[in-house]
N, C-alpha and C positions, 0 to 999 in steps of 0.2 A: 464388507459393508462400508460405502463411503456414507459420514455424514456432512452435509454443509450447513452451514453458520449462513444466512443470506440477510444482513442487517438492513432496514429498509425505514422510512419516513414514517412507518404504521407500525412498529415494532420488529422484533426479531422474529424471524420463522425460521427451524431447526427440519431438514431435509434429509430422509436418509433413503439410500438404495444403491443399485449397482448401476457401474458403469452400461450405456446402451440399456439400460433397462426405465422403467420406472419408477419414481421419486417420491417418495409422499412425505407429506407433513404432518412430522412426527410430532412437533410442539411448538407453540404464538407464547413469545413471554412478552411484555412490555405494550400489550395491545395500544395502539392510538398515540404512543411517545415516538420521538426520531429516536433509532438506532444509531451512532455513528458506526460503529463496527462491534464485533464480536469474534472470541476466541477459545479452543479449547486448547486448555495446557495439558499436551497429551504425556508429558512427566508425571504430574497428580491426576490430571482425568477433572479438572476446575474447570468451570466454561466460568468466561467472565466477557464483560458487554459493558459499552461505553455508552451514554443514555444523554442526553440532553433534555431536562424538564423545564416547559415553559414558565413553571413555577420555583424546582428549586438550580437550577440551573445544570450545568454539567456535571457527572458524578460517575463514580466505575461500581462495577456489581458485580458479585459472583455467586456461585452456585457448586456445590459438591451431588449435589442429587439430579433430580430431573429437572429441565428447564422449564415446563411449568407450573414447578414448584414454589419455594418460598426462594428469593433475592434475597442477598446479603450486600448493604453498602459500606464498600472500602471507606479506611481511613484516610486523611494526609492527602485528599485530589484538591487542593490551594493553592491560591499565590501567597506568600510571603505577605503581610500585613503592612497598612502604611503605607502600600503605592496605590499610583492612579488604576493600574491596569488590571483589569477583570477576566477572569478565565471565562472564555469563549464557550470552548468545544472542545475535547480530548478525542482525537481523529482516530488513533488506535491505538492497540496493545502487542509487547510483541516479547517472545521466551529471550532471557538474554542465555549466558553461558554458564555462570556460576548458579550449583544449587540454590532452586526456589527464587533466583532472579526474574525480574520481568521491569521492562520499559514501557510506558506510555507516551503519547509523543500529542503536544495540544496546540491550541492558541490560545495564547501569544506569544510562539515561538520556545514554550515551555516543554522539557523532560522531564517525566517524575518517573523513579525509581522504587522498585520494590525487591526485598532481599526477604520476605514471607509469603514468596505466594500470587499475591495480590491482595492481601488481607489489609494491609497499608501499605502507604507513600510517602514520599520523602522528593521535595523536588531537588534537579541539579544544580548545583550552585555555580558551577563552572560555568556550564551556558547560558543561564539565566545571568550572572554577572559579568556577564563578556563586554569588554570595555568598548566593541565595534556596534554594541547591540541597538546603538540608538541612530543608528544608521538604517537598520533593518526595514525592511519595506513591506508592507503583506501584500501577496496576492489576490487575484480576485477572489477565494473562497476564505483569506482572511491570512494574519502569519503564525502560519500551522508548521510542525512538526508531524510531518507526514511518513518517511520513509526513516526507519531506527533497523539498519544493519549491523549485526553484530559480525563476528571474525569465530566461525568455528574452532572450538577448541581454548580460544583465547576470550577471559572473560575482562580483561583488558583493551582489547580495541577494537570501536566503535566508530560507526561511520550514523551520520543521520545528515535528511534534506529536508530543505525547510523552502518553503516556502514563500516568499521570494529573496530570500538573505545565503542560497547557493546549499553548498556539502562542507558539513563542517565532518572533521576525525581527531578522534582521540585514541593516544597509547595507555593513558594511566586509567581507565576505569572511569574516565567523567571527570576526572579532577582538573585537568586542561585538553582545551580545544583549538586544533586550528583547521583553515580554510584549505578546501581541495577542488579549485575550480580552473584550475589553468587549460586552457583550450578550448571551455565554453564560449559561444559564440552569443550573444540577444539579440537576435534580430533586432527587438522594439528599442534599439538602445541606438544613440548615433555612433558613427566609428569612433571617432575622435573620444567617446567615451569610455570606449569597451573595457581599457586597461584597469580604469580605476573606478568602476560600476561594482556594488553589491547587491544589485537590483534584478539575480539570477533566480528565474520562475523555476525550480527544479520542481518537474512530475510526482516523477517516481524515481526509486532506485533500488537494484537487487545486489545481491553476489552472487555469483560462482562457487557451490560449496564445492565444489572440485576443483578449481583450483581458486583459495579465496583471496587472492590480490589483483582478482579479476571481479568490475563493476559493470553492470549495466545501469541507462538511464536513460528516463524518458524526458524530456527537455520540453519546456515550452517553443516549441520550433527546432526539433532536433533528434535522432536518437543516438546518445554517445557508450563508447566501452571506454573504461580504465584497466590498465594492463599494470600499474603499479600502488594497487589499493587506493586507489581517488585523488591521487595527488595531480595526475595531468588527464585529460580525455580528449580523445580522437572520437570524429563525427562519423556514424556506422548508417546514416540514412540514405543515402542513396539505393536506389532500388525499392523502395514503399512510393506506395501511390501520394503519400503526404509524411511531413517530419513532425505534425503536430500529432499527440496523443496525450494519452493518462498514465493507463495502466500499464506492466510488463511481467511476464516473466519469466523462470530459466529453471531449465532440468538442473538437479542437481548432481546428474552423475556425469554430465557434457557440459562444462563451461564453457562450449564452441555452441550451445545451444538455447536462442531466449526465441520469444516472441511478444510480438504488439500486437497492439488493435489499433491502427489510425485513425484517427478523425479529419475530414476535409479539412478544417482549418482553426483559429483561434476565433473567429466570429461565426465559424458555423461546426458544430461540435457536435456533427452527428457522423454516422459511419460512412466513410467516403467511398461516392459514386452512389449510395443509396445500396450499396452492396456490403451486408454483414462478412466481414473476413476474417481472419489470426492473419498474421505475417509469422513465419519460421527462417530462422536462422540456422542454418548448420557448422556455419566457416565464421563466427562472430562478428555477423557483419558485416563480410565482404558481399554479402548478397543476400535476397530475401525470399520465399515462394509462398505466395497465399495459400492458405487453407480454409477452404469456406466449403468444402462436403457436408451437408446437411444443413446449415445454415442459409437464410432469407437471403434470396441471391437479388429481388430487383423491388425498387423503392420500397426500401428499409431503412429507415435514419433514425437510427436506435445512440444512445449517449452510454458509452462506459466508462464510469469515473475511476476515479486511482487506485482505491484498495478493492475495484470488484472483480478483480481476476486472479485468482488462484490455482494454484496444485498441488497435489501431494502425490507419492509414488519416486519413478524416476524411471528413466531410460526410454526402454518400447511400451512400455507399461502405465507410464509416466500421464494422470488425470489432470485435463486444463476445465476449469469450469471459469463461467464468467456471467453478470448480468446487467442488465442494464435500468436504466431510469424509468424504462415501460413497465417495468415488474418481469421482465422474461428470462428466465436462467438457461442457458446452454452448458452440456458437457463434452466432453472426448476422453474415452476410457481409452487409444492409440493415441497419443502424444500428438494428436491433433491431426491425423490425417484424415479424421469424419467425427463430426458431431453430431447431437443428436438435443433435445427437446427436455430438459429436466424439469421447468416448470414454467407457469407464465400466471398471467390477472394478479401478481403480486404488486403491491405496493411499490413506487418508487425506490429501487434497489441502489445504495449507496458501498454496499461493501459486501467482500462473500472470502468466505474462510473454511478451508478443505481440510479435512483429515481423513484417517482409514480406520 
């Protein structure tokens, strides 16, 4: 039984069934609130869900029982007192390495940390006090802390992308952070700038758990690999109908193997050609072959934003689901060589989170 997490503008709806099969909605928590994202820690078996209320603003929630059941709200999701800047949005949640760790990643360019669970937080001081930080630039969706990659095995280094301020990494656990952007390219930047720009719209970004000093990334105008844990990256777009996208992601048992969704472009941010497709990688990069089997093949201009494609599994086996801003979730129980129809009439769909 897969269940999916599918966090949406109307609340969360909790989705459970089998691959190629039918999906139903097993539980609506947070009726009529945006969802940012949601997650199950499948260590404890905790769902926890990032919530924006018009009223009391951004907040994390968890749950040990059924999801529409009774909410519990984390401690410690603040800024630090005394400044101008107000917490936005906390965009996601994500397992780090070390027992009962977990990262959250927000705007304004905030990480908070938890060593219980998600029961409380504690933001990071290292990146929150980075002396570059007032340089930082937010994106059009704001300066989020989007993509929190950890290093299997290692609960010590940490890769995270933000939002327009690039891929920061750290060795010590958060304690110090530096910059991994060398080969990035911005389009929207002039040349003459490019050297000394930190005005890097970073998508998204995955690992390779097989081999994890291998990065993918989705670029505002790009899609690059890192082959030495983020420190430099080579452009892997050639071959997609377009280098503009969101989302991505990568079997974890083939580091030679991710996928995207393209978007026509950065002012037209629907599925290009009006044809829903995955792009699949085999050779990281060196080439790309749509996968669109089941999938809306002619005037479809469907939006998939960054956290709404996921998977769990791996190899032949290997579950891609993804949805989009029309409310329509697609799966692939085959590592995407046919998709199939998991749900649709949903709410504006912001994020979707897979497990088994």
């Amino acid at each position: 039984m897969t269940e999916l997490l599918v966090s949406t503008r109307k609340g969360l709806f909790v989705l459970d069934g089998e691959p190629g099969d039918s999906f139903e909605v097993a539980a609506r928590a947070f009726a009529g609130e945006p969802v940012e994202f949601a997650m199950r820690d499948t260590r404890s078996g905790r769902l926890l869900a990032s919530v924006t209320s018009a009223f009391h603003g951004p907040k994390i929630w968890f749950t040990d029982g059924h999801p529409s059941g009774e909410w519990q709200q984390a401690e410690g999701v603040s800024l630090p007192p005394g400044g101008e800047a107000a917490l936005q949005r906390v965009w996601l949640i994500k397992a780090g390495e070390a027992t009962g760790a977990l990262y959250a990643g927000g705007d304004p360019g905030v990480l908070f940390e938890s060593t219980d669970g998600g029961t409380s937080w504690q933001i990071n001081r290292g990146l929150w006090d980075h002396p570059s930080r007032e340089s930082w630039t937010p994106g059009g969706g704001g300066l989020c802390v989007h993509s929190i990659v950890p290093w299997p095995g290692d609960p010590d280094r940490l890769a995270v992308g933000i939002s327009a301020a690039g891929v920061w990494l750290t060795d010590d656990r958060g304690a110090t952070w530096r910059r991994g952007n060398k080969g990035l390219v911005a389009g929207y930047v002039p040349d003459e700038s490019q050297e000394e720009t930190t005005d890097l719209c970073i998508h998204h970004v995955e690992r390779a758990a097989a081999r994890p000093e291998r990065l993918y990334m989705q670029f505002h105008g790009g899609v690059y690999r890192s082959d030495d844990a983020g420190q430099s990256w080579q452009d892997v777009a050639p071959g997609l109908p377009s280098d503009f996208g969101f989302p991505l992601a990568v079997d974890p048992a083939d580091a030679d193997c991710a996928y995207v969704i393209p978007m026509t472009a950065d002012t037209d941010r629907v599925t290009a050609g009006g044809r829903v497709c995955v792009y699949e990688t085999r050779d990281a990069g060196s080439s790309w072959t749509p996968r669109g089997d089941g999938l809306p093949s002619e005037h479809a201009y469907l939006t998939v934003l960054r956290l709404a494609f996921d998977s769990c599994s791996e190899g032949s086996e290997l579950e891609l689901y993804f949805a989009a801003t029309s409310g329509d979730v697609f799966g692939s129980g085959d590592a995407g060589a046919s998709w199939f129809a998991v749900a649709d009439h949903l709410p504006p769909a912001v994020a979707v989170s897979a497990s088994e």
